[in-house]
Backbone bond lengths (Angstrom), bond angles and torsions (degrees), N, CA, C in turn:
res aa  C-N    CA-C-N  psi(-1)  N-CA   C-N-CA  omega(-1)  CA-C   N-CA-C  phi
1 X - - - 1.461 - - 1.530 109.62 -
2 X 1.346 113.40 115.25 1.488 105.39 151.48 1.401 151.09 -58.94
3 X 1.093 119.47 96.85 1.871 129.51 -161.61 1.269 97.48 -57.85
4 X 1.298 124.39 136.10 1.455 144.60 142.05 1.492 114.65 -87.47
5 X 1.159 114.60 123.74 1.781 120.01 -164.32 1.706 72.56 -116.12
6 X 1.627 116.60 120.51 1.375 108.49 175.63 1.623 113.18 -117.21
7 X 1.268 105.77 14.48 1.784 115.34 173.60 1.825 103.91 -171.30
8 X 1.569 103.97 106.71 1.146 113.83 166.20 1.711 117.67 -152.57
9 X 1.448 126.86 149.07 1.256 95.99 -178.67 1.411 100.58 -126.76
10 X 1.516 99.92 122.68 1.224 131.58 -163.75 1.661 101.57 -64.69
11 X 1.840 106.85 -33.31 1.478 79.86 -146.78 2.040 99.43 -85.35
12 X 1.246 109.78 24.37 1.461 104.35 166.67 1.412 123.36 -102.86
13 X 1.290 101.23 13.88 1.460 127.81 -153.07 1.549 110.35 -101.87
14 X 1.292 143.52 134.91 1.840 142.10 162.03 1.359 106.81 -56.45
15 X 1.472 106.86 175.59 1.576 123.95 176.13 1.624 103.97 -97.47
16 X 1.592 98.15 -16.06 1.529 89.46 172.20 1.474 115.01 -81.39
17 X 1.501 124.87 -18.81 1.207 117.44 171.08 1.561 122.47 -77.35
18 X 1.724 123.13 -8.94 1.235 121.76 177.82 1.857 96.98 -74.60
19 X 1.006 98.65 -44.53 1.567 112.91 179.03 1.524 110.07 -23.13
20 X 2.352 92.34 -79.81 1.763 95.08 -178.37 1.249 116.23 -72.07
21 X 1.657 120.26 7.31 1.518 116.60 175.62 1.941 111.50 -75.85
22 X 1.306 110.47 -24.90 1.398 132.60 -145.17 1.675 89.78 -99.50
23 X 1.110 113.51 -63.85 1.613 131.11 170.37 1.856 102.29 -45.03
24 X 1.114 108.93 -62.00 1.705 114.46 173.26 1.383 122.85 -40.52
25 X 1.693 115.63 -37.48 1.462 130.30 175.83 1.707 99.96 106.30
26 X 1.524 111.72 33.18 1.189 90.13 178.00 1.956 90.38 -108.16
27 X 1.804 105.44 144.48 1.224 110.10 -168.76 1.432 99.02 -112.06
28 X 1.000 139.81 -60.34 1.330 148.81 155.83 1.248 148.74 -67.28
29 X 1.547 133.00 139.09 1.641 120.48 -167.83 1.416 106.68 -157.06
30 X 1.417 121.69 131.42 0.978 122.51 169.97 1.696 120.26 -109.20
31 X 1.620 123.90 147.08 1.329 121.48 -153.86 1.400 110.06 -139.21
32 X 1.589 100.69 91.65 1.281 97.87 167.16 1.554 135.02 -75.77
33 X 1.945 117.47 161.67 1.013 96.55 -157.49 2.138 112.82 -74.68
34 X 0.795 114.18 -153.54 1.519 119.42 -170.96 1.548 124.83 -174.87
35 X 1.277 112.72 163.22 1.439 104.68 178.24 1.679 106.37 -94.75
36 X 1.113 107.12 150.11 1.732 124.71 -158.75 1.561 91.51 -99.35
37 X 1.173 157.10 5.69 0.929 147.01 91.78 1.936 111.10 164.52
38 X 1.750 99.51 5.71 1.197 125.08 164.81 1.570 107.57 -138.51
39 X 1.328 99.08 138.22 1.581 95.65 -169.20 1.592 108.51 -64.49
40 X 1.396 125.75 154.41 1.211 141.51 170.59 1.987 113.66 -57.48
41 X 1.370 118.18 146.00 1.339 110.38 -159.64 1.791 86.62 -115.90
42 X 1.107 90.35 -30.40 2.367 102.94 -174.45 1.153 109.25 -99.97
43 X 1.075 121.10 162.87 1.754 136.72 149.42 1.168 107.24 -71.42
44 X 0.961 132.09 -62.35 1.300 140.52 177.14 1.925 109.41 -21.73
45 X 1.433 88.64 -57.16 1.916 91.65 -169.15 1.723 110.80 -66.47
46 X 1.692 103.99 -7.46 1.323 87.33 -174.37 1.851 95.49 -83.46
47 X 1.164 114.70 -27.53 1.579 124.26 -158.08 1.885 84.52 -62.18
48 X 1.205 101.26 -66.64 1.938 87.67 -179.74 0.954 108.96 -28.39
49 X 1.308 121.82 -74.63 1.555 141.30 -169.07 1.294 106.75 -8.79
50 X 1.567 116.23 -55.73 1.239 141.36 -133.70 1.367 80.55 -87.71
51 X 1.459 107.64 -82.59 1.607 123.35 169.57 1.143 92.45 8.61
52 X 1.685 105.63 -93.44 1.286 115.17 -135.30 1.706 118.34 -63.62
53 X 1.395 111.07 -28.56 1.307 118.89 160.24 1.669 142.43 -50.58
54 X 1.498 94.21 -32.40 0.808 126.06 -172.50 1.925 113.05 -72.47
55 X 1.660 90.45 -56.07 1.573 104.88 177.68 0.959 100.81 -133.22
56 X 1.493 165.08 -12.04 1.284 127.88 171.00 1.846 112.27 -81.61
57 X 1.121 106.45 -56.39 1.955 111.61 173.11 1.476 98.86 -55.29
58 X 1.272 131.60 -5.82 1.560 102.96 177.04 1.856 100.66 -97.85
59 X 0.831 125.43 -21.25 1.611 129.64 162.06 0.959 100.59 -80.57
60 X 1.787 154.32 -9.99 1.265 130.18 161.69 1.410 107.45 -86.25
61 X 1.253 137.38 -29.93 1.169 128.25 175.30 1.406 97.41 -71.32
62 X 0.859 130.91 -57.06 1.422 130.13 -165.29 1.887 121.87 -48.67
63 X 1.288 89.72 -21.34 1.589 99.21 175.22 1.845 108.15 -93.78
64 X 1.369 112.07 -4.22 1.448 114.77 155.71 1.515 111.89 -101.60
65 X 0.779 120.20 -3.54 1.642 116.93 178.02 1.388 134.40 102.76
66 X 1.416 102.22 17.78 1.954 143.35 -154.58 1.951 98.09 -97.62
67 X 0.872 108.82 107.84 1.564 97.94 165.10 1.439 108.55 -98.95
68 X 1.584 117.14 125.66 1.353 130.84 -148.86 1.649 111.73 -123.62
69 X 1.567 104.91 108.45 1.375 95.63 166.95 1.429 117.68 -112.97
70 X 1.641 124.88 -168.30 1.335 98.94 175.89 1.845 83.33 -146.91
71 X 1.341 102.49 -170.85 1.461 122.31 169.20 1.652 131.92 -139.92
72 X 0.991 114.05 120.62 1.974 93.99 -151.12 1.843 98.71 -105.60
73 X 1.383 133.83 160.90 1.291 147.35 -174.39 1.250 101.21 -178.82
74 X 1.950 106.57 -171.61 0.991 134.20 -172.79 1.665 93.44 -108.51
75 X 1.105 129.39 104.36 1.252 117.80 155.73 1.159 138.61 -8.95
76 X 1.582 162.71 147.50 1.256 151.29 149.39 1.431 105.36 -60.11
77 X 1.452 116.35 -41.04 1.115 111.31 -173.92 1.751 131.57 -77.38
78 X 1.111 98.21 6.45 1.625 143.00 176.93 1.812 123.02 -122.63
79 X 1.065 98.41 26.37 1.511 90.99 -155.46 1.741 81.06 -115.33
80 X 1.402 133.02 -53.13 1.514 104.14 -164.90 1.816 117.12 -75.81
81 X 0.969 118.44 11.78 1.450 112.37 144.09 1.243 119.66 -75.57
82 X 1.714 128.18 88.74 1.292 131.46 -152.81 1.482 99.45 -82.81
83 X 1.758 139.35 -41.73 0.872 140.79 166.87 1.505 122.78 -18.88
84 X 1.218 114.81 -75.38 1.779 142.39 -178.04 1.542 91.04 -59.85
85 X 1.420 116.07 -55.53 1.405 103.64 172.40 1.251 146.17 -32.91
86 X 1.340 106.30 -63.90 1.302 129.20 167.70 1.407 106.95 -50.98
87 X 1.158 122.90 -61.17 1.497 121.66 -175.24 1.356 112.88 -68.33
88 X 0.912 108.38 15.47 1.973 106.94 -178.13 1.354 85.75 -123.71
89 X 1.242 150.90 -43.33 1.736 139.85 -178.93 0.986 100.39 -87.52
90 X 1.331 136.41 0.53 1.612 127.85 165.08 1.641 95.57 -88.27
91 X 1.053 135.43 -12.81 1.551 125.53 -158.07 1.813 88.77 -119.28
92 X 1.350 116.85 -15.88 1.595 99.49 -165.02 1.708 111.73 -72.59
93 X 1.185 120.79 -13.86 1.358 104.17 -161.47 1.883 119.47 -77.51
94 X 1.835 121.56 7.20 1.410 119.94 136.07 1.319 127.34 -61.76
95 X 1.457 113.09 -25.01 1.512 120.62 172.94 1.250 117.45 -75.44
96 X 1.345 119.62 -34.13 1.642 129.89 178.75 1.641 111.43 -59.71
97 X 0.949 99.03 -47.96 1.907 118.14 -168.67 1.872 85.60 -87.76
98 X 1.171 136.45 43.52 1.358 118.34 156.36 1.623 99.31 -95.23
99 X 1.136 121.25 156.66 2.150 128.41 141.08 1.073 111.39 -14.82
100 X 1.464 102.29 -77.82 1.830 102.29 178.72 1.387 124.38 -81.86
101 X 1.112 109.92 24.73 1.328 85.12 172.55 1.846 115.37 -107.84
102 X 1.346 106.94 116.88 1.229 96.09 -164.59 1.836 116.91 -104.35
103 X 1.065 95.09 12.85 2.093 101.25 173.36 1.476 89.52 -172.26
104 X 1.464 85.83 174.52 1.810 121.26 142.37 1.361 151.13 -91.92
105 X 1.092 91.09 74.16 1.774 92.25 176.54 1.669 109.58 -154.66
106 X 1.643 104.66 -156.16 1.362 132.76 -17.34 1.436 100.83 -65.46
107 X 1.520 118.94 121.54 1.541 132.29 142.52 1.482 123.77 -98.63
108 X 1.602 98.36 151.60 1.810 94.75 -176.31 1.431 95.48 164.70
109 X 1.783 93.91 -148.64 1.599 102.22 171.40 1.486 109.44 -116.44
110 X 1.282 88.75 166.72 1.926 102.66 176.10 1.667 103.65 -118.37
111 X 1.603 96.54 -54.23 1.886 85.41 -159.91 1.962 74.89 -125.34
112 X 0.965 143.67 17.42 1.350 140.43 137.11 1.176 96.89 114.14
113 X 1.205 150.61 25.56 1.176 121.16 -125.57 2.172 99.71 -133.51
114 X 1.581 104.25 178.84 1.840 87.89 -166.11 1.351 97.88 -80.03
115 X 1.358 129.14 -15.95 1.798 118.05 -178.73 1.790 95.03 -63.37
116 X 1.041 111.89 -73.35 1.487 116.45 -177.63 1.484 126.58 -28.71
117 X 1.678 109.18 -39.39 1.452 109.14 160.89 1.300 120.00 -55.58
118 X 1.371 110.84 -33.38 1.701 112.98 -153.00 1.260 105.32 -68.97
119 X 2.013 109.25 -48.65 1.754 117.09 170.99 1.273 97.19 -57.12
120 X 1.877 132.84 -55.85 1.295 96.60 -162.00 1.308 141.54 -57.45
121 X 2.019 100.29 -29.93 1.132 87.04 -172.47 1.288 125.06 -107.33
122 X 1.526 102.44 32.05 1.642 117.48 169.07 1.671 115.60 -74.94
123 X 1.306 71.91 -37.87 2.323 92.39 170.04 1.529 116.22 -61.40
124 X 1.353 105.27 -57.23 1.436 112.74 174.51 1.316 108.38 -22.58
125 X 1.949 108.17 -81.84 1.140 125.73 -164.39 1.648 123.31 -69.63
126 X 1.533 115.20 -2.28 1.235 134.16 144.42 1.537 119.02 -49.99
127 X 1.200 79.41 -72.43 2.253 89.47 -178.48 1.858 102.45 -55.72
128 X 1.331 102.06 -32.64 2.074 89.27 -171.13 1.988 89.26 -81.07
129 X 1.040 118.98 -38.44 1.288 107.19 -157.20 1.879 99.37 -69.91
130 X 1.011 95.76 -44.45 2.190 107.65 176.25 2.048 101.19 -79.56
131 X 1.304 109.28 9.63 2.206 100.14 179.39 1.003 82.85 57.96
132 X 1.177 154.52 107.73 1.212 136.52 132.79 1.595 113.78 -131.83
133 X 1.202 127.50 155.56 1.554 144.38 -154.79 1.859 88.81 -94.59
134 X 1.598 118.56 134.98 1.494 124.25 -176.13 1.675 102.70 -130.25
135 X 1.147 112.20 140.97 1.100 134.94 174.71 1.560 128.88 -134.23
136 X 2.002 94.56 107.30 1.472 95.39 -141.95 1.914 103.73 -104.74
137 X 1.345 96.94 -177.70 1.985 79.25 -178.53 1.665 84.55 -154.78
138 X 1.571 75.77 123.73 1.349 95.79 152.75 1.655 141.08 -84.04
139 X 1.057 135.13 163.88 0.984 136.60 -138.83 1.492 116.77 -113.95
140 X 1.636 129.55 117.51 1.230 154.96 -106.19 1.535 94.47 -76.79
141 X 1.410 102.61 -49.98 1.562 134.25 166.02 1.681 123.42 -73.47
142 X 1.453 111.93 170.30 1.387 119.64 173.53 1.920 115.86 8.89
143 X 1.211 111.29 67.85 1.534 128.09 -150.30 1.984 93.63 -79.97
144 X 1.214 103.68 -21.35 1.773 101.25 178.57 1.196 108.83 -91.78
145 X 1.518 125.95 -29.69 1.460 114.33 167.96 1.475 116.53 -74.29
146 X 1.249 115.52 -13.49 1.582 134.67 -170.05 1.770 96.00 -68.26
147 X 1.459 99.77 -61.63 1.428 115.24 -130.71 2.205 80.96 -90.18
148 X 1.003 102.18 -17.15 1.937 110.47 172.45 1.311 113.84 -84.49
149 X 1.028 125.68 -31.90 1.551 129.55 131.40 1.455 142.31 -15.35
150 X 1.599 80.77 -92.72 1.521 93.47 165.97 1.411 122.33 -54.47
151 X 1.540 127.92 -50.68 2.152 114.50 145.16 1.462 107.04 -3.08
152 X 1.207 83.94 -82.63 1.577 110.20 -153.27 1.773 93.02 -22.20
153 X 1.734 96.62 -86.16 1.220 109.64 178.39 2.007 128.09 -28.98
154 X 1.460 108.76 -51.46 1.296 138.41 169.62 1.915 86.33 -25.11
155 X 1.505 106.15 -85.14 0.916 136.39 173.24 1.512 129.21 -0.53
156 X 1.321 76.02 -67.69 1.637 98.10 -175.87 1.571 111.04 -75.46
157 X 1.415 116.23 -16.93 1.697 108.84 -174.99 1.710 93.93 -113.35
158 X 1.522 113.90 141.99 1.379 142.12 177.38 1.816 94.77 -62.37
159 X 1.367 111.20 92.62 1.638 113.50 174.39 1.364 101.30 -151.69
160 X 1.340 115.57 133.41 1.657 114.58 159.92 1.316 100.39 -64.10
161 X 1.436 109.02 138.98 1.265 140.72 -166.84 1.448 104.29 -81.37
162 X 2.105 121.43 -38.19 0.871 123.18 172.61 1.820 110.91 -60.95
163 X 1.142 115.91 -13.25 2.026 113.60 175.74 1.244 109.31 -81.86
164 X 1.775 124.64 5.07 1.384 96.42 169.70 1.510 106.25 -141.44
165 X 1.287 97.33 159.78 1.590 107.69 -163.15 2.139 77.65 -99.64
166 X 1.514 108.48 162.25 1.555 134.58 -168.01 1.630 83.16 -138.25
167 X 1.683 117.90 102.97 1.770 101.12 168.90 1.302 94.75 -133.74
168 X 1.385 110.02 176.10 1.610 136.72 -178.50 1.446 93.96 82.53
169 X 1.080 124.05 39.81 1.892 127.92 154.26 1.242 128.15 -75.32
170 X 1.753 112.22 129.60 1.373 105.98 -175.64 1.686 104.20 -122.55
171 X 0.996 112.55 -164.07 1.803 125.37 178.75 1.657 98.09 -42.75
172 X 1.468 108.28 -55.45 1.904 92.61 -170.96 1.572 129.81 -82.36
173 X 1.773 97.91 12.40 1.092 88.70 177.11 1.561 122.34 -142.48
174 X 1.545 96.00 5.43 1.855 106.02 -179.89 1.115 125.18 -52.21
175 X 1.983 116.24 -47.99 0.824 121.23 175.93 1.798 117.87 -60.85
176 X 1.355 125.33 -38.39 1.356 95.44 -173.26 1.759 98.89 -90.06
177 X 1.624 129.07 7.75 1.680 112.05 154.13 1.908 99.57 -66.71
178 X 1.079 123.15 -33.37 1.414 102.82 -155.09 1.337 105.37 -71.73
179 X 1.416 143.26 -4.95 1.155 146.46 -158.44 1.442 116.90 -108.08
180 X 2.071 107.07 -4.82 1.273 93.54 176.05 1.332 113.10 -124.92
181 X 1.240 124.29 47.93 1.691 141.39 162.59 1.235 104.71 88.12
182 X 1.759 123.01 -38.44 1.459 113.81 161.90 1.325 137.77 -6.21
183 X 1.100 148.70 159.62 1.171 159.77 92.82 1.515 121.35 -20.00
184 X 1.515 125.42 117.14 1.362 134.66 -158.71 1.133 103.29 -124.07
185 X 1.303 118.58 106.89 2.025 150.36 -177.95 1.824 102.56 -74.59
186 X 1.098 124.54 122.40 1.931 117.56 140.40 0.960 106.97 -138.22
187 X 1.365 102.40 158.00 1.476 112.04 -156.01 1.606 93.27 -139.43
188 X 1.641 92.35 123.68 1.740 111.24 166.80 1.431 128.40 -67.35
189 X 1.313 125.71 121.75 1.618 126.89 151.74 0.991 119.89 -118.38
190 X 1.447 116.61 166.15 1.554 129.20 -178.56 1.558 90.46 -67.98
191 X 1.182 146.70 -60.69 1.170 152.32 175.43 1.627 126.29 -102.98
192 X 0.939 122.83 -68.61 1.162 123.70 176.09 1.807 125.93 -42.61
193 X 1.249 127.65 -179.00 1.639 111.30 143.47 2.082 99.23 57.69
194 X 1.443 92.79 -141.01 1.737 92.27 -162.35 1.381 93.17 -125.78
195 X 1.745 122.18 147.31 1.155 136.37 -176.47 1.865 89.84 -104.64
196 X 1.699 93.18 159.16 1.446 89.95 -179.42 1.748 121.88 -50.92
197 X 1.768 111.29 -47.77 1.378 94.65 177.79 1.568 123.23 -48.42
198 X 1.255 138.54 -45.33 1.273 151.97 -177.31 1.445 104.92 -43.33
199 X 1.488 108.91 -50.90 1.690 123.18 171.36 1.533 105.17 -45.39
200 X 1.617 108.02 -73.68 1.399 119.25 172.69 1.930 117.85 -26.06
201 X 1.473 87.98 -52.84 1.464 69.48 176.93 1.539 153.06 -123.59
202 X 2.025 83.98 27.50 1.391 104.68 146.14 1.348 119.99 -70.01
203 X 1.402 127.20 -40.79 1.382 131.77 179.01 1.420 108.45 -48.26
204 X 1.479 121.32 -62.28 1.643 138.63 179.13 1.671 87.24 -45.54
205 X 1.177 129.22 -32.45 1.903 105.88 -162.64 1.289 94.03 -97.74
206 X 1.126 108.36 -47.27 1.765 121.85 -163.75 1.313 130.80 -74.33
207 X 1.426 111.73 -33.91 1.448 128.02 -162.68 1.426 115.62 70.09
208 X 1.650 104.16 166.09 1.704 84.02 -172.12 2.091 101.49 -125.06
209 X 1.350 106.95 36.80 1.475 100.24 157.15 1.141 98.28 -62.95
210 X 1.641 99.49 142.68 1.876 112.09 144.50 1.597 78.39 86.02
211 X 1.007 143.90 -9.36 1.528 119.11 -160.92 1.537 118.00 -114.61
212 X 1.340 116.57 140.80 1.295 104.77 -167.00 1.807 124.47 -141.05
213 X 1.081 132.31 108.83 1.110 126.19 -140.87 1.963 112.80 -109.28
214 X 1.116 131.82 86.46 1.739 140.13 150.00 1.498 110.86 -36.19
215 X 1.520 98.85 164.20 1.239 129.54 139.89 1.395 135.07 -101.46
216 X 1.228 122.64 -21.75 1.770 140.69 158.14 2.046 91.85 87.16
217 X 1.536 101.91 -75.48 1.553 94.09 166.75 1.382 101.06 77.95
218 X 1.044 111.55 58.20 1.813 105.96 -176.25 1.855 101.27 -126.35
219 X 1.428 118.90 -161.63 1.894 115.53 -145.22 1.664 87.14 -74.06
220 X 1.054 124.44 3.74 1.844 104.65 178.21 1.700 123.14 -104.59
221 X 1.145 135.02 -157.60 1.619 111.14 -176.87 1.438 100.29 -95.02
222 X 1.362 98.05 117.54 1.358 117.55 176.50 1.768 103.85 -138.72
223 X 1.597 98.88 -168.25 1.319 100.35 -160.62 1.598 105.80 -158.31
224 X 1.479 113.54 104.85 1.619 137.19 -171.56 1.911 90.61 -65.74
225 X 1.109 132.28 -30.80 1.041 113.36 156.56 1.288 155.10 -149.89
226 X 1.774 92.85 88.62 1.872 126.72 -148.60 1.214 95.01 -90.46
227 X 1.642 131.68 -19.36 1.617 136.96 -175.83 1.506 106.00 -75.93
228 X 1.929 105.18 -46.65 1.670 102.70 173.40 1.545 109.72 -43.91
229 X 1.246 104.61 -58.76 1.618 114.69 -171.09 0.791 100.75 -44.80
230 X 1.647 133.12 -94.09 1.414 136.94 173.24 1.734 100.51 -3.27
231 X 1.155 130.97 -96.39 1.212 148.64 -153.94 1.739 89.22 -39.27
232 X 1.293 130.58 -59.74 1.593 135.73 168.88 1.217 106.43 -36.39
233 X 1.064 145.18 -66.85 1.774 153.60 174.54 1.160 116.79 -49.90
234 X 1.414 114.10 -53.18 1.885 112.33 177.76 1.776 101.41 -54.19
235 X 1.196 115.20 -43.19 1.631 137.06 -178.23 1.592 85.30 -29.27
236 X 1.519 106.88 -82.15 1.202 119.86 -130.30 1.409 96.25 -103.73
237 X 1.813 123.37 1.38 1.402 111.45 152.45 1.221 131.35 -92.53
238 X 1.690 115.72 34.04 1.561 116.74 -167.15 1.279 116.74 68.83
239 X 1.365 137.31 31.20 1.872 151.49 165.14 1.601 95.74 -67.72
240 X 1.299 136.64 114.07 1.451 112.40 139.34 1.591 136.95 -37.66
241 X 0.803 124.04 -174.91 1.640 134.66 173.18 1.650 114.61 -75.31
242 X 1.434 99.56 -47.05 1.477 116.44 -169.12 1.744 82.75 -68.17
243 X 1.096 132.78 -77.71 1.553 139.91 -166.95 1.455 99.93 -37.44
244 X 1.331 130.37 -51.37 1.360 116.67 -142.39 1.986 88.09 -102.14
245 X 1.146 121.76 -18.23 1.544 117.49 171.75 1.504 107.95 -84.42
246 X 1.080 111.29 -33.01 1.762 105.35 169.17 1.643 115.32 -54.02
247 X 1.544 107.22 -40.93 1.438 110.77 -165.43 1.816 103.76 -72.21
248 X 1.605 116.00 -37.19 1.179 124.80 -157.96 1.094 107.73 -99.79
249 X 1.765 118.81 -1.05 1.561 117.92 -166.68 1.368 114.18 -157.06
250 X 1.410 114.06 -57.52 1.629 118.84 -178.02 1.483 100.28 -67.51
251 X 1.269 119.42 -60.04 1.944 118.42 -174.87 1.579 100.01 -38.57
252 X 1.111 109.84 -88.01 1.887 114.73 -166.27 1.483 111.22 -42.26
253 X 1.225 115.97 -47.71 1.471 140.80 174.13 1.944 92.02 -51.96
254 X 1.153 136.50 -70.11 1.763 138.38 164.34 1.214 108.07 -31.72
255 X 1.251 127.26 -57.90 1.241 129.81 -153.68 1.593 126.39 -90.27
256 X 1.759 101.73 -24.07 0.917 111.70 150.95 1.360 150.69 -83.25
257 X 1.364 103.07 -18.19 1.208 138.15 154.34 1.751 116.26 -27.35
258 X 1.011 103.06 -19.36 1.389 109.44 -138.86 1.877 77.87 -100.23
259 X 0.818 119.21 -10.92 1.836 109.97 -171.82 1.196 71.76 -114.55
260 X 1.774 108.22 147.20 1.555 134.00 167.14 1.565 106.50 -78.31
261 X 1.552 140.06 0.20 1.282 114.89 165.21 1.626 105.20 -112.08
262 X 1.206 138.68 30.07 1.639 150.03 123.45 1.224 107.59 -18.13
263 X 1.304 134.54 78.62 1.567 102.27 -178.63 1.392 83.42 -143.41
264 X 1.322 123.52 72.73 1.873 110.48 -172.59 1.342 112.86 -88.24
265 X 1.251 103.42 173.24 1.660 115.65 -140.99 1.618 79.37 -122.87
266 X 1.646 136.72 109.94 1.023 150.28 139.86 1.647 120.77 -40.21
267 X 1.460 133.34 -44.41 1.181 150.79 -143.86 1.718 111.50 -130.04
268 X 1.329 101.04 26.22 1.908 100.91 158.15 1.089 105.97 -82.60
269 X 1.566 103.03 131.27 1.469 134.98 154.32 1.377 104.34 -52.35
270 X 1.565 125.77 139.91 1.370 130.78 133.01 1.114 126.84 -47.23
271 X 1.057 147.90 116.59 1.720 148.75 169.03 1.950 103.64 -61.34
272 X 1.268 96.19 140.41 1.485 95.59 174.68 1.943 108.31 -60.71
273 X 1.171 122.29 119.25 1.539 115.98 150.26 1.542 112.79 28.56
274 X 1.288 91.43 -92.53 1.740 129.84 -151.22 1.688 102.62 -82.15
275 X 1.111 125.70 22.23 1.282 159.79 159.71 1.377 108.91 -80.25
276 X 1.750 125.48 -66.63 1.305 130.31 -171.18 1.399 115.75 -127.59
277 X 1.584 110.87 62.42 1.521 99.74 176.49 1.335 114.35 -96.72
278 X 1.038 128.14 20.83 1.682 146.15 164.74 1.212 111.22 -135.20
């Protein structure tokens, strides 16, 4: 089976991890944007940002055998500096119209708060007004006031509901994502977030239409390959085939689908090493 990694961010990531990602069977990855781990002081640094996601990590994956898209925003975790904000979604729409760029996100909340609505839902109505596919994040903390929120908001802007994926869902809050046509995100850690059994047995309650499951993999202990695992556990907790390739392949593979430049490339070669050491 070919793995679809559909939220990870590569660019905090080694070349040795595209490696055991490639070796694992994962062929594809999509990369939303994120906070770099101190907030941004310019506009300017987000526009690299973008850049660099955009085209430089998609030729680094690509020289392991990774077909690489990304998704560009304002962070949540960047979002109540409304100033910098504004001027970075006033400047994104060369970034929107790239190849790779295949949504908007991650937008949402962080600490819940009304600055954070204002970017989010300036983004929202960006992605419905440009069709575009959103990828939203919920919030690390208090995930039911988060995720009642984010409705709310959902709500209020003219978007098929089927264009956006709802991820970083845990036990208290799947059930009320599954109820609003969305697309339903969890995301694996070694610690943090959901371990594969936990996955397992939301799936056993929940089912896994519409549902779609990452590793995210960003500067804290995480794990480029928490989907293999996962995929090992559904195995050996009684998952069929059909269930556990839907979650790792057909879902993200549906959902992405849904933007006309989706067109991933299963069958990149690795480049030898000694090919690109500059």
């Amino acid at each position: 089976m070919n793995i679809i990694e559909p939220h990870i961010h590569m660019y905090s990531r080694t070349t040795d991890d595209y490696q055991r990602m490639y070796d694992a069977g994962i062929r594809v990855c999509v990369e939303p944007s994120f906070w770099l781990g101190a907030s941004r002081r310019y506009v300017g640094t987000f526009f690299d940002y973008f850049s660099l996601i955009l085209d430089f990590e998609t030729v680094r994956a690509n020289r392991f055998g990774i077909d690489h898209y990304a998704a560009i925003s304002v962070n949540p975790k960047e979002a109540e500096n409304t100033k910098i904000a504004a001027e970075v979604i006033d400047g994104m729409g060369e970034y929107l119209k790239h190849p790779r760029c295949i949504a908007i996100g991650e937008i949402g909340f962080n600490n819940i708060s009304d600055l954070e609505e204002t970017v989010f839902r300036r983004q929202l109505e960006m992605a419905a007004k440009e069709n575009m596919l959103v990828i939203i994040h919920l919030p690390h903390y208090d995930k039911v006031k988060g995720i009642k929120r984010t409705i709310d908001v959902i709500n209020s802007v003219d978007i098929p509901h089927e264009h956006i994926i709802i991820d970083h869902n845990t036990e208290d809050c799947i059930k009320i994502a599954r109820k609003t046509g969305c697309y339903t995100g969890m995301t694996v850690y070694p610690i943090s977030k959901l371990t594969p059994e936990r996955v397992s047995n939301i799936i056993k309650e929940c089912g896994h239409e519409r549902m779609i499951v990452n590793g995210s993999a960003d500067w804290g202990i995480s794990d480029p390959l928490s989907l293999v695992k996962v995929c090992s556990f559904l195995k050996n907790d009684g998952h069929d085939e059909k269930t556990i390739e839907s979650l790792l392949h057909d879902n993200p593979n549906r959902f992405y689908s849904q933007s006309p430049r989706w067109k991933p490339d299963f069958n990149i070669a690795p480049l030898d090493p000694r090919e690109f050491q500059r």
